[in-house]
FIFIMAR-755771 format. One line per 3 residues: their letters; for each residue x, y, z of C-alpha. Coordinates in nm, 2 decimals. Each point is the difference from the previous one (the first is absolute). Layout:
REM residues N
A) X Y Z | ...;
***
This chain:
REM residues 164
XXX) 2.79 0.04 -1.13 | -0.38 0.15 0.09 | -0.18 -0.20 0.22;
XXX) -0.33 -0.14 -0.12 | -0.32 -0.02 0.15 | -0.15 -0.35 -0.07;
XXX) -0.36 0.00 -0.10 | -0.28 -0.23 -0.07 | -0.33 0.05 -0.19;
XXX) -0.30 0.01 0.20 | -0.23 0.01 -0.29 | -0.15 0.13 -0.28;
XXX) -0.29 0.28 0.03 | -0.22 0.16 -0.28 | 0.00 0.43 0.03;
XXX) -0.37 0.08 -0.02 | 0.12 0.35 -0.10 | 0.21 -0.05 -0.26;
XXX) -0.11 -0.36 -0.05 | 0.37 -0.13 -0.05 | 0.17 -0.30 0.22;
XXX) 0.19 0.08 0.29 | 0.27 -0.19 0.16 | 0.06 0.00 0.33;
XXX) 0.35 -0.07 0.14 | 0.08 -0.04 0.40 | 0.30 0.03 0.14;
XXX) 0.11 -0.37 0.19 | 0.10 0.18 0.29 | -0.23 0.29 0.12;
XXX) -0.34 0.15 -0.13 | 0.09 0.19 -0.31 | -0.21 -0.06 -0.30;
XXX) 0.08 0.11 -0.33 | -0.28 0.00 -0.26 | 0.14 0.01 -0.38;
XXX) -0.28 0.05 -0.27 | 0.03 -0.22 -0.32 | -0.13 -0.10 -0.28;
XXX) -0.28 -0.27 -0.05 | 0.25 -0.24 -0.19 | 0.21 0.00 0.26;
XXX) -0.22 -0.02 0.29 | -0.16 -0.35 -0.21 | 0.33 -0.15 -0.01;
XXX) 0.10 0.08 0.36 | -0.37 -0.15 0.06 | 0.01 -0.29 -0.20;
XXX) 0.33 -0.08 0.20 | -0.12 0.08 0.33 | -0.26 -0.22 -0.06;
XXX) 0.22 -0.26 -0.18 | -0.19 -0.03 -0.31 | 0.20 -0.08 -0.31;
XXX) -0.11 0.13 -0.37 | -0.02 -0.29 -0.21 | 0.27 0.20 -0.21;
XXX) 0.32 0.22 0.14 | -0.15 0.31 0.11 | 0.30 0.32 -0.01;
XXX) 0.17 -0.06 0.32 | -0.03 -0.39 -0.05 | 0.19 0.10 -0.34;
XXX) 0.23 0.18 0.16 | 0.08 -0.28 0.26 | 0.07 -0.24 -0.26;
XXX) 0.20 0.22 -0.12 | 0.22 0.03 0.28 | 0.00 -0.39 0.04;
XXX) 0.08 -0.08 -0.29 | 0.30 0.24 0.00 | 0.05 -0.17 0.36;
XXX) -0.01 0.38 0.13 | -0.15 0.03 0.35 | -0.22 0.33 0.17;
XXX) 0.17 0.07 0.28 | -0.20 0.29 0.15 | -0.21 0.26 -0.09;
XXX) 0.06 0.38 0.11 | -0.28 0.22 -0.03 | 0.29 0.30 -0.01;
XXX) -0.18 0.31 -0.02 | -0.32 0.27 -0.06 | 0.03 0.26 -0.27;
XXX) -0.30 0.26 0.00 | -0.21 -0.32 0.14 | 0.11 -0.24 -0.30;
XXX) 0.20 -0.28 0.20 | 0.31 -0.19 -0.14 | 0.12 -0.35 0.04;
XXX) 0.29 -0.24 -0.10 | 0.06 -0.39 -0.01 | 0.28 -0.07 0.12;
XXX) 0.09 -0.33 -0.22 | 0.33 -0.24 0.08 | 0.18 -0.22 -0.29;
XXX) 0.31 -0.16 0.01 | 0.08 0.23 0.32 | -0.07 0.32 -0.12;
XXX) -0.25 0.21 0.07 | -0.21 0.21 -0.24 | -0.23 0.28 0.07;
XXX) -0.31 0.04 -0.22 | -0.23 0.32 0.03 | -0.38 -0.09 0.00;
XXX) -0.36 0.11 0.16 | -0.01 -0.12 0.38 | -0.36 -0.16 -0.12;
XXX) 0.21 -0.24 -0.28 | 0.21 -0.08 0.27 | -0.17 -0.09 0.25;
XXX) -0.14 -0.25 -0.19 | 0.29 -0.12 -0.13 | 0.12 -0.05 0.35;
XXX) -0.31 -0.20 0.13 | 0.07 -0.23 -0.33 | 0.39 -0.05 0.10;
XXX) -0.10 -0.01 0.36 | 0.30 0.33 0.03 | -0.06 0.23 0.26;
XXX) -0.14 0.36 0.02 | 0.18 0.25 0.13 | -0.07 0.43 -0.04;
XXX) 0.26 0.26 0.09 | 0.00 0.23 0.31 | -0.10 0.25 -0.20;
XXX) -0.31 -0.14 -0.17 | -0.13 -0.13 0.35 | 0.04 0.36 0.12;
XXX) -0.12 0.20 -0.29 | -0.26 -0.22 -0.11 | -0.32 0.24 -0.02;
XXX) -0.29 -0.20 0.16 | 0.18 -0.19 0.14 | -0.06 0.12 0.37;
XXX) -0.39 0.09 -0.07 | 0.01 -0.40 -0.08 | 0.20 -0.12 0.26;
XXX) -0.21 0.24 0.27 | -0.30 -0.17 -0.21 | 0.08 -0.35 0.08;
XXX) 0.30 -0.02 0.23 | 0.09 -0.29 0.13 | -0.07 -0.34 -0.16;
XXX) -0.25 -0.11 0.16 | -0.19 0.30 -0.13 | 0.13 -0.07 -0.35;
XXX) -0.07 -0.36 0.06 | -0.40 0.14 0.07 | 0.02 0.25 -0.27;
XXX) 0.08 -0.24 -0.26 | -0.21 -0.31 0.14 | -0.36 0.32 -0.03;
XXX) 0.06 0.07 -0.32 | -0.27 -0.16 -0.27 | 0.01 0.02 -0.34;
XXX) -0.19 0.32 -0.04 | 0.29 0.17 0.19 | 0.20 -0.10 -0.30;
XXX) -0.26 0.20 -0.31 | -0.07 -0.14 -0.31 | 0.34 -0.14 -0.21;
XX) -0.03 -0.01 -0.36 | 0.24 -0.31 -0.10;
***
């Protein structure tokens, strides 16, 4: 079996370019960062549960939760698996009854399904060397005490204007 790298997310970051979100993994152990653009949707709901802020109705990923309560189904892991002319891919790795079932998705969708189900985050060999930017980002802000400063500068107007 491929060993995975485990990974954590650092944060959440607007583009000013192409003003879309960017998420920003981090390897647990070492400096390599690996910044994933996605869509504003997404980003919100990984917000809204970074921030622990509940909708006063199930949100998507709440939906899909329940789902997987309620079908006593757990999420076991999530594998960011691979880059495809720079469109990443991603799979939940969900347990019932003993088995394990594999379900293709978009790492952003599962990411946030993983900080929902408290699963873990972990990104292939492959993605953590092939990522594009992801060594001008980790030469950008290195170790984590720079990410730490990095994320504790920015203000609001580093973020642009989101229409909701």
């Amino acid at each position: 079996m491929e060993r995975f790298v485990e990974v954590n997310l650092v944060g959440l970051i607007m583009d000013q370019v192409s003003k879309s979100p960017v998420m920003v993994l981090k390897a647990l152990e070492g400096t390599k960062v690996i910044p994933i653009w996605i869509g504003l949707n997404e980003a919100n709901a990984i917000a809204m549960e970074l921030e622990n802020v509940c909708s006063p109705r199930p949100m998507t990923h709440d939906l899909m939760k329940n789902i997987m309560h309620d079908l006593e189904a757990v999420l076991a892991r999530v594998i960011i698996t691979d880059i495809v002319e720079n469109t990443y891919y991603a799979e939940l790795h969900i347990e019932k009854d003993g088995r394990e079932k594999i379900v293709d998705c978009r790492p952003s969708d599962a990411v946030a399904l993983a900080l929902k189900n408290r699963a873990k985050i972990f990104v292939t060999p492959q993605v953590l060397e092939t990522s594009v930017l992801a060594d001008v980002f980790t030469n950008i802000i290195g170790s984590e005490d720079k990410i730490d400063q990095w994320f504790n500068s920015l203000s609001a107007d580093d973020f642009g204007e989101i229409e909701q």
